[in-house]
C-alpha positions as CSV (number, residue, x, y, z in Angstrom):
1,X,12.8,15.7,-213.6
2,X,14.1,16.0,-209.8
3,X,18.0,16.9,-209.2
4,X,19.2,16.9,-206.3
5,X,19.8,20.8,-205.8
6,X,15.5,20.4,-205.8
7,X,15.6,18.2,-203.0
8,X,18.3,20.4,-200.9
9,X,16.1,23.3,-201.4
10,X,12.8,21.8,-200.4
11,X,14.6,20.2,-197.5
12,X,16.5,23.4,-196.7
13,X,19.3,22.2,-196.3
14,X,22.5,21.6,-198.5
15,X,23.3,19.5,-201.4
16,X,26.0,17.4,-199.3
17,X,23.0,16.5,-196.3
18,X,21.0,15.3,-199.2
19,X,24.1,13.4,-200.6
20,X,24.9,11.8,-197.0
21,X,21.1,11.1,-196.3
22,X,21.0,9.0,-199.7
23,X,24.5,7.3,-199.3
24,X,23.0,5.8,-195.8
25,X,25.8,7.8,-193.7
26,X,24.9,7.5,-190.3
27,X,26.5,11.1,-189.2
28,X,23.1,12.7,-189.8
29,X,20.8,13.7,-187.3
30,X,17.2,12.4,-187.6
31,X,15.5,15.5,-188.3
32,X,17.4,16.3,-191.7
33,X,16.9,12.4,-192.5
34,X,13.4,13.2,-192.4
35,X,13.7,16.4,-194.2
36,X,15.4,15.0,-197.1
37,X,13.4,11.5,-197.2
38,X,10.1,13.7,-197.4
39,X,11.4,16.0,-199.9
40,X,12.4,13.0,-201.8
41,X,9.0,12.0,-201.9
42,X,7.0,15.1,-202.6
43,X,9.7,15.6,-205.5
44,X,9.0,12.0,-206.4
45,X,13.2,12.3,-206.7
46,X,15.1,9.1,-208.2
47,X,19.0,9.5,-208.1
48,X,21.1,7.8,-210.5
49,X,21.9,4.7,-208.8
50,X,24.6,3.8,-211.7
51,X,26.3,6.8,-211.6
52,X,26.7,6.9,-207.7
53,X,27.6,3.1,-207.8
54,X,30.8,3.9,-210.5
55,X,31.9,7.1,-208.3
56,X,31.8,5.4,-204.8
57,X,32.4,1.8,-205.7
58,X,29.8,1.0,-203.2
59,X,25.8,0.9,-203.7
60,X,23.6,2.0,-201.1
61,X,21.8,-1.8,-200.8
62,X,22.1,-4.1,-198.2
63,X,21.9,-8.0,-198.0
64,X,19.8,-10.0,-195.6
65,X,19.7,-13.6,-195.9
66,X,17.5,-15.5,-193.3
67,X,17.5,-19.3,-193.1
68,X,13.8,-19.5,-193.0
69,X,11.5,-17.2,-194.1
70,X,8.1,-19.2,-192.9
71,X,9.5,-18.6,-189.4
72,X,8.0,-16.0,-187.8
73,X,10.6,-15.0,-186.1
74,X,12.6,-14.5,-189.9
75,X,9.9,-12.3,-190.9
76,X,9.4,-9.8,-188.0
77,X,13.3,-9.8,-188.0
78,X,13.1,-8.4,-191.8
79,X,10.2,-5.7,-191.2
80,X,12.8,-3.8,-188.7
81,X,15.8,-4.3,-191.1
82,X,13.5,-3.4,-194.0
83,X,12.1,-0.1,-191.8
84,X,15.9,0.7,-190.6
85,X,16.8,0.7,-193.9
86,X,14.5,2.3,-195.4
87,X,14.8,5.4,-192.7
88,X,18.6,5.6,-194.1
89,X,17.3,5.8,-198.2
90,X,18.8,2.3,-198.5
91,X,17.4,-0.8,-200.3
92,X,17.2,-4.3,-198.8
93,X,17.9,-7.9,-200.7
94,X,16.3,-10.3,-199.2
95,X,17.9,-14.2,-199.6
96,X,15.7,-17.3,-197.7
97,X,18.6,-20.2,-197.8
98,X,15.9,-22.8,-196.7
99,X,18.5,-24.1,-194.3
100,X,20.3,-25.3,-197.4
101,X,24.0,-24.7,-196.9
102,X,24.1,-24.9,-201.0
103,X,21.5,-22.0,-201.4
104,X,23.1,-19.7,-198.8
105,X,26.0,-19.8,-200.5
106,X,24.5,-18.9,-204.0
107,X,23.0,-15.7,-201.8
108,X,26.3,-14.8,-200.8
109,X,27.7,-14.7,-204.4
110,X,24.7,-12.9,-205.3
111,X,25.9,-10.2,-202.7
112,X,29.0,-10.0,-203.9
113,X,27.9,-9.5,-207.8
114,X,25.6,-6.8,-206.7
115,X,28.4,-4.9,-205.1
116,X,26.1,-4.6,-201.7
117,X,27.3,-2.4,-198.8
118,X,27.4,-5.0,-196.2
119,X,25.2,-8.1,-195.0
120,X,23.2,-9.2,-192.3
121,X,23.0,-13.4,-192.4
122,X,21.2,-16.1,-190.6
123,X,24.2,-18.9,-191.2
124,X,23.4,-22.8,-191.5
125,X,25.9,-24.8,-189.3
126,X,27.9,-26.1,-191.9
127,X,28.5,-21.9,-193.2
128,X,28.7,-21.0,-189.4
129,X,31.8,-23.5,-189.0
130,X,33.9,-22.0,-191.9
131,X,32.8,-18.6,-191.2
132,X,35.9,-15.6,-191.7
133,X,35.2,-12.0,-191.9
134,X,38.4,-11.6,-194.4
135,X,36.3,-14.4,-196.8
136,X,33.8,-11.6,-197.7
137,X,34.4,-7.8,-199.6
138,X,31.3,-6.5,-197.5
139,X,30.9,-6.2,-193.5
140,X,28.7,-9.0,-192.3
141,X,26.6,-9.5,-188.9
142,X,25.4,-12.5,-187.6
143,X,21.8,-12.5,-186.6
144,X,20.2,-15.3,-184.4
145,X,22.7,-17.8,-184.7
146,X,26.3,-17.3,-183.6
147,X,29.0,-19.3,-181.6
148,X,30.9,-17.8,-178.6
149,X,33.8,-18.4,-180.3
150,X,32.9,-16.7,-184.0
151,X,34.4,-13.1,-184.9
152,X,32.0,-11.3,-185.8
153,X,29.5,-8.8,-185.2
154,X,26.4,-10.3,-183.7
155,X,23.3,-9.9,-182.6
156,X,21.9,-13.1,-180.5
157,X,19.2,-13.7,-177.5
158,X,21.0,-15.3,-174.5
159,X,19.9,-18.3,-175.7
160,X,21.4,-21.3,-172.7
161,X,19.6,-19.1,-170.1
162,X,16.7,-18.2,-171.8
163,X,16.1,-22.3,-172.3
164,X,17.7,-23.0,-169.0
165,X,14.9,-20.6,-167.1
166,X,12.4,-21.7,-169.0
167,X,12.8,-25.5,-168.1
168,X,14.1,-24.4,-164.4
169,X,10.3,-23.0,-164.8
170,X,8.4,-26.3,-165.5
171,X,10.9,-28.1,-162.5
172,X,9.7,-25.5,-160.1
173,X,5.7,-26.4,-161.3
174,X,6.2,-30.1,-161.0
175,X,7.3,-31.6,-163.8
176,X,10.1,-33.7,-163.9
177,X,10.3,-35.6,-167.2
178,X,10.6,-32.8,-169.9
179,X,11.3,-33.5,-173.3
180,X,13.0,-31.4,-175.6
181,X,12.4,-30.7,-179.2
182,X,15.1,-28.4,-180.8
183,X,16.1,-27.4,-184.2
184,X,19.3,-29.8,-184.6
185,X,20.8,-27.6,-188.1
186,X,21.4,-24.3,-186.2
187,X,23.5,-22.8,-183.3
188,X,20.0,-21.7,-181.8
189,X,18.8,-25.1,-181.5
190,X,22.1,-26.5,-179.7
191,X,22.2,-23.3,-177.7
192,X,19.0,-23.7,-176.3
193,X,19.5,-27.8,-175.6
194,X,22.5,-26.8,-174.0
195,X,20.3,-24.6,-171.5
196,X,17.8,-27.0,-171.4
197,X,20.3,-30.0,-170.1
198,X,21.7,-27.5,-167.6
199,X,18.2,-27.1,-165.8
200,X,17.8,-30.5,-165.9
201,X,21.1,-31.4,-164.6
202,X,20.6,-28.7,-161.8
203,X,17.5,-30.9,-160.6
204,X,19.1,-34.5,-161.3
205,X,16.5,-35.0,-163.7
206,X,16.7,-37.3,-166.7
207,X,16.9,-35.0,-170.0
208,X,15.3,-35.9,-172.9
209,X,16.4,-33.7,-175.9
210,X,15.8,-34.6,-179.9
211,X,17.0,-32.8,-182.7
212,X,15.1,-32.2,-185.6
213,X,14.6,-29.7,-188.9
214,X,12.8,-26.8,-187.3
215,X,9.5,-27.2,-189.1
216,X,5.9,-27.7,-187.5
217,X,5.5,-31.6,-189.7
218,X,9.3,-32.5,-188.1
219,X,8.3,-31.6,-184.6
220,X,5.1,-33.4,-184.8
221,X,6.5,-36.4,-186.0
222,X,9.1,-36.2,-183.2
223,X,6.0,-35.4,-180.4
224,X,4.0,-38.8,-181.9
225,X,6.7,-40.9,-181.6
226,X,7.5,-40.0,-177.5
227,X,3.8,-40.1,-177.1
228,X,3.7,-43.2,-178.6
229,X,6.7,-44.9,-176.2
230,X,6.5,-46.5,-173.5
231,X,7.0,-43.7,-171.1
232,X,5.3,-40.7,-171.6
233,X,7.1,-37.3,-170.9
234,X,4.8,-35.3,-168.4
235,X,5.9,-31.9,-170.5
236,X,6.8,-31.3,-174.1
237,X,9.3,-27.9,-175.0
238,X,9.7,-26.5,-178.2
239,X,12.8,-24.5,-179.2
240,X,11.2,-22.2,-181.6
241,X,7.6,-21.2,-182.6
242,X,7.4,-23.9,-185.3
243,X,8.4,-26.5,-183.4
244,X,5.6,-25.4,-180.7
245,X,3.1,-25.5,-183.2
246,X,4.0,-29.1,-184.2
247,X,3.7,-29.9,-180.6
248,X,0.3,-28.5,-180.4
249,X,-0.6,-30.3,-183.7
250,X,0.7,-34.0,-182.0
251,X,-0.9,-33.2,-178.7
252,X,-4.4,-32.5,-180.7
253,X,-4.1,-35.8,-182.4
254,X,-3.2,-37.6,-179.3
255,X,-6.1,-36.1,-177.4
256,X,-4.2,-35.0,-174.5
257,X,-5.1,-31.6,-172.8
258,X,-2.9,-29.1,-171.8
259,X,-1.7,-28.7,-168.7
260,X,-4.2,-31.3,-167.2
261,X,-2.4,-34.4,-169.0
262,X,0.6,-33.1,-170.3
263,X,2.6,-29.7,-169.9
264,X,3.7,-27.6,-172.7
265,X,6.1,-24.2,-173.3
266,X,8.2,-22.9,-176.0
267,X,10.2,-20.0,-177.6
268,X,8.6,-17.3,-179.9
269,X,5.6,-15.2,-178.4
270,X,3.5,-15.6,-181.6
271,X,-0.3,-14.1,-181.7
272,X,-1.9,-17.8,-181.7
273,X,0.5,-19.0,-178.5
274,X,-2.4,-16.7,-176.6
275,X,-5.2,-18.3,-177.9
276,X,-4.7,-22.1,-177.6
277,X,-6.1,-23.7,-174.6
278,X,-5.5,-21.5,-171.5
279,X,-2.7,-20.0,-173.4
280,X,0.9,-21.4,-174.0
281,X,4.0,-20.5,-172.2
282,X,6.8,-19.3,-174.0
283,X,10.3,-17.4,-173.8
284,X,9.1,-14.4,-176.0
285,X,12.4,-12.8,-177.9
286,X,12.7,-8.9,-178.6
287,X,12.7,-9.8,-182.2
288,X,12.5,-6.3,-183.4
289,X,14.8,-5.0,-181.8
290,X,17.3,-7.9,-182.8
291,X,16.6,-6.9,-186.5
292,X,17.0,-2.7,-185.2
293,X,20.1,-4.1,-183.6
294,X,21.9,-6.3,-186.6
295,X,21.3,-3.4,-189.1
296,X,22.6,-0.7,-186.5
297,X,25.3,-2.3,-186.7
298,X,25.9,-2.7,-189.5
299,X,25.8,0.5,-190.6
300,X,28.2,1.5,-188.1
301,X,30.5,-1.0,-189.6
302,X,30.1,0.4,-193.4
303,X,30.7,4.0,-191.9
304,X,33.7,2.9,-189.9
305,X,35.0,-0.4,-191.1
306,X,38.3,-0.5,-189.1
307,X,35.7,-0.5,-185.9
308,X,36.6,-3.5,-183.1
309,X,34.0,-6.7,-183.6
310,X,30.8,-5.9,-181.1
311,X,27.9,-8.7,-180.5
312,X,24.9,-7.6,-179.3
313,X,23.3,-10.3,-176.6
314,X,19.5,-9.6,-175.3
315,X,17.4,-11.3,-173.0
316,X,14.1,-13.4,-173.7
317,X,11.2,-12.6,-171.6
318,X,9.1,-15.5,-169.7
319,X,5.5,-15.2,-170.2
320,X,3.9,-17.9,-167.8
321,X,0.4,-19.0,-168.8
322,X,-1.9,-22.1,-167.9
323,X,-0.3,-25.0,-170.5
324,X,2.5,-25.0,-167.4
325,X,0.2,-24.9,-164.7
326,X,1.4,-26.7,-161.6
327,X,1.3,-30.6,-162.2
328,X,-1.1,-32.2,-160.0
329,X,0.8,-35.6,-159.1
């Protein structure tokens, strides 16, 4: 079997590197990362994970607890953690809360039982709300969903302006009753209504905003009934790529074409938003590199704990295609 004075000498370089490299120490340069994660390999090395985890008092596994893992968004957020992660010879646990306040909370006490080195967390409201650093033995950052006022390390999309331009987008193509669909149980959601009422206020325009659970059958229930009132919106907006699809799915049923009868645009660049009618429009989010980000930091935080709170904000990208074509009146 392996030891790790194999992998130094196959790496070429010392026992320590090798020891640094496994611990997830971030003071190593990439090419002896590589060096040791490849001898590791060819060696087929395993370390003894116990032993390490009664010396340092630490394990070299991190948390990630999303609140949804059917969102697209969740899962391309977890490949770069996961690939991050794996780059530093550390392991991932991966918690989906289900937007369940209860089940979050039963993640987080799984962390601490296992002794993980830190974790990066999609809060609920309700665990955003009562959020403190001090209430946890590990380094957290926030991912997606964070209030300006929260202390903690962060990594968000600009999520008021990103909503704000994309509305300020369908204004400037003719459309002047726009309803909102948002995700009411997360920060996200409220950030993004809060963008989408100042567009609208900007115009004078009546808003139209309704909070629901950020699934495609919530959002299409929520399209039906407004395309069932009395006044029909002349543009529907989703706040995530869930919530878009559901808004497809009730435009469908209601047999009204896109943009010819009725605009549409979202958030979340997703493969099918392309492919639907002459394509949607949508705010698309770096969400790679907001996964790259959350775990960067959070290794910098295990390496350096007494390090000053940072948060992370990036900007979504407009895509303009034809379902926000200019409104013939």
């Amino acid at each position: 079997m392996a030891q790790i004075k194999d992998v130094a000498k196959q790496a070429g370089v010392s026992v320590a590197s090798v020891s640094r490299v496994l611990a997830g120490h971030t003071g190593v340069t990439d090419v002896t990362r590589q060096k040791v994660l490849d001898a590791v390999q060819a060696l087929g090395y395993r370390p003894d994970l116990a032993a390490r985890r009664l010396r340092s008092r630490r394990t070299d596994t991190i948390g990630l607890i999303v609140s949804d893992i059917r969102n697209p968004f969740f899962t391309e957020v977890s490949r770069a953690v996961e690939d991050r992660a794996y780059q530093h010879g550390m392991r991932v646990i991966l918690g989906n809360a289900d937007e369940d306040p209860q089940k979050e909370a039963l993640y987080l006490d799984l962390m601490r039982d296992e002794n993980v080195s830190g974790v990066i967390l999609s809060p609920t409201l309700p665990t955003l709300a009562r959020f403190r650093m001090h209430d946890y033995p590990f380094p957290v950052v926030l991912v997606d969903r964070c209030e300006r006022e929260t202390v903690a390390d962060a990594v968000v999309l600009d999520n008021a302006d990103a909503a704000c331009r994309l509305t300020a987008h369908l204004v400037e193509q003719g459309y002047r009753r726009i309803a909102f669909i948002y995700g009411a149980a997360s920060a996200t959601g409220r950030q993004r209504q809060e963008g989408y009422m100042t567009a609208m206020a900007a115009q004078g325009l009546e808003t139209l905003a309704k909070g629901v659970p950020a699934t495609a059958d919530a959002a299409r229930t929520a399209a039906r009934e407004l395309l069932q009132g009395p006044l029909l919106p002349d543009a529907l907006v989703g706040s995530n790529g869930l919530i878009l699809l559901g808004l497809v799915e009730a435009l469908r049923e209601a047999q009204l074409v896109f943009p010819e009868q009725m605009g549409l645009a979202g958030f979340d660049d997703l493969p099918w938003t392309g492919l639907v009618g002459p394509g949607i429009t949508v705010i698309a989010q770096p969400t790679y590199d907001i996964g790259q980000a959350a775990i960067e930091l959070l290794l910098q935080h295990i390496a350096h704990p007494s390090q000053s709170v940072r948060r992370v904000v990036l900007r979504g990208e407009l895509r303009e295609r034809g379902s926000s074509g200019r409104r013939m009146v």
